[in-house]
C-alpha positions in Angstrom: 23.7 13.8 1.1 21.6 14.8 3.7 19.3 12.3 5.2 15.9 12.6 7.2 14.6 9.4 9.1 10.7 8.6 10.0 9.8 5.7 12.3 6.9 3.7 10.4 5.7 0.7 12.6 5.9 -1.9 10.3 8.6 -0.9 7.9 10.8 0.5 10.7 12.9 3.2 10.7 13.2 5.2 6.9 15.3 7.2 5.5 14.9 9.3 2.7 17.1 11.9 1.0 16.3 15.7 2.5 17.0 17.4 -0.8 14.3 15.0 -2.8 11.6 16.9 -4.7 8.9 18.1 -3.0 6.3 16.3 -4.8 7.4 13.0 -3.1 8.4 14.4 0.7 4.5 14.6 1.5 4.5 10.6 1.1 8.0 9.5 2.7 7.6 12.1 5.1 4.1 10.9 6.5 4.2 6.9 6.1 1.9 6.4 8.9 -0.8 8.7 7.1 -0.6 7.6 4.0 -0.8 4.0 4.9 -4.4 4.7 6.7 -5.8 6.7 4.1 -4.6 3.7 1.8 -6.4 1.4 4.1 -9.3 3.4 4.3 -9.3 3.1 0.4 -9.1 -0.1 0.6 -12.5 -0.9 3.1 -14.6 1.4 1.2 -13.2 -0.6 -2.5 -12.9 -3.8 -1.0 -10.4 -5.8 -3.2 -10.9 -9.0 -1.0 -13.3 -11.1 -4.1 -10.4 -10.0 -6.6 -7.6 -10.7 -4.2 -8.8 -14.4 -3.9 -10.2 -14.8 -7.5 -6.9 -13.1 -8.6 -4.6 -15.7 -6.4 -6.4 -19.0 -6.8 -5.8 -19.7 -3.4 -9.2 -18.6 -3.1 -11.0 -21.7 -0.4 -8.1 -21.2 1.7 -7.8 -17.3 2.0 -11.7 -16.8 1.8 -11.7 -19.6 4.9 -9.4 -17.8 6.6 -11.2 -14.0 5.7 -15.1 -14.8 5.8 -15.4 -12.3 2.8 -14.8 -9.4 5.8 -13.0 -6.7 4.1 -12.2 -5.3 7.2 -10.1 -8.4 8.7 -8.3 -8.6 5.4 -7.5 -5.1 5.0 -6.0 -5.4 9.0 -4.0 -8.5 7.9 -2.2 -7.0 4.8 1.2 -5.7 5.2 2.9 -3.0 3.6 6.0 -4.3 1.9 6.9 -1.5 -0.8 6.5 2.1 -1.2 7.0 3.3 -5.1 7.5 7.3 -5.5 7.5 8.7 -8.6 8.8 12.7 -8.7 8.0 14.3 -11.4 5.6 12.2 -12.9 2.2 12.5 -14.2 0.0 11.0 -12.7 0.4 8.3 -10.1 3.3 10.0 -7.6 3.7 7.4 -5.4 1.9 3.2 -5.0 1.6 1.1 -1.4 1.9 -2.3 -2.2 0.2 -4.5 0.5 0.3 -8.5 1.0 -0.3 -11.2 3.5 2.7 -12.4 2.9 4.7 -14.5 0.4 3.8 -17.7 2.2 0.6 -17.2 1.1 0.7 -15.0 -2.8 2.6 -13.2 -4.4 0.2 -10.7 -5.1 -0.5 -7.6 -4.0 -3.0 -5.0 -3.4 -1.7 -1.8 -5.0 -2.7 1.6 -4.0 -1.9 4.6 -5.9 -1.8 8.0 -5.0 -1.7 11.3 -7.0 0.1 14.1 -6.9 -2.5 15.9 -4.5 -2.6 12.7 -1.9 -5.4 11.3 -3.2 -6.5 8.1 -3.7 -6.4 6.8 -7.5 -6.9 3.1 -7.5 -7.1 0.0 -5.7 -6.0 -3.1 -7.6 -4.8 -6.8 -7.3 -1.4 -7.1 -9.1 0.8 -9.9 -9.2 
């Protein structure tokens, strides 16, 4: 198996398999990209209220936050990417948290198969 390697600056270096479909390179190809434009999702939908009424640990998190949807967003991490080839659908989700000191939630983003943006949501 061939392999191809990105550089992402939090989940370090990558590797993916060079022969995968070409539904899912786009995304493990371009990390850095897709984690902005997840990002930028997640300013304009803002899932800091359901992120703390979701957790519980809302005083604490909303202390820490002010309700700024930017300084959240910054703080989450990204700790999985999901691809999906061949699916219908969601093709690939970016799951972000602060950490599990903190939750065990995460904020989910989904992409399509076009890169775009499907959802933002608080899972557990």
């Amino acid at each position: 198996m061939t392999t191809r390697g990105i550089v992402h600056p939090v989940l370090g270096t990558v590797e993916f398999d060079a022969a995968a479909p070409d539904d899912i390179t786009p995304f493990a190809a371009d990390l850095a990209g897709f984690d902005e434009r997840a990002r930028h999702a997640m300013r304009q939908d803002s899932p800091l209220d359901d992120y703390l009424d979701f957790d519980g640990a809302a005083e604490v998190l909303g202390a820490m936050f002010h309700a700024d949807t930017a300084t959240f967003v910054a703080a989450l991490r990204l700790v999985r990417v999901g691809l999906s080839p061949g699916e219908t659908g969601t093709r690939a989700v970016f799951d972000y948290t602060l950490g599990r000191h903190l939750t065990d939630h995460v904020v989910a983003v989904t992409f399509d198969a076009t890169g775009t943006v499907d959802s933002v949501a608080v899972e557990s």
